[in-house]
N, C-alpha and C positions, 0 to 999 in steps of 0.2 A: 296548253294555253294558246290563244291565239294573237295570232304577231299583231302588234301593237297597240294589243290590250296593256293595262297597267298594271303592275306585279308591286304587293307590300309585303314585307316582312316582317313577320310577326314573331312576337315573343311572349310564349305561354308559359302557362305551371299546369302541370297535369298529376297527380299524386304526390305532389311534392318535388317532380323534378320540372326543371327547365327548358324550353326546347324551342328553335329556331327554327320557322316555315316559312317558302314563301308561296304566296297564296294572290289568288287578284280579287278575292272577294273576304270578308271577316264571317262571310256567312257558311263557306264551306269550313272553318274550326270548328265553332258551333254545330252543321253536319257530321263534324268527325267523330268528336267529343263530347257533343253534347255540354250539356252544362257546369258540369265538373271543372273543365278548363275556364282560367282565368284570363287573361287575356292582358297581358303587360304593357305591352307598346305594339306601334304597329308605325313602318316607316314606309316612303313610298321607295321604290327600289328605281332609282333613274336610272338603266339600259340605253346608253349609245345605242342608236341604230348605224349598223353597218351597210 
């Protein structure tokens, strides 16, 4: 990722399980997974910069 770009956290379903990413776009889950994955939330992740 590049520095201070924005990073969300997503929360998918993939075969029935649950799963925690973080990601700075919703497009690379979809790249990942393809359609299958649902797509539950999605938060933006606020990083302090130090």
């Amino acid at each position: 990722m590049r520095c201070g770009s924005k990073c969300f956290i997503v929360e998918i379903e993939v075969g029935g399980e649950k799963q925690t990413k973080s990601v700075t776009a919703r497009k690379t889950i979809r790249g990942s997974y393809g359609t299958k994955a649902h797509i539950l939330s999605v938060i933006e992740d606020k990083k302090k910069n130090l």
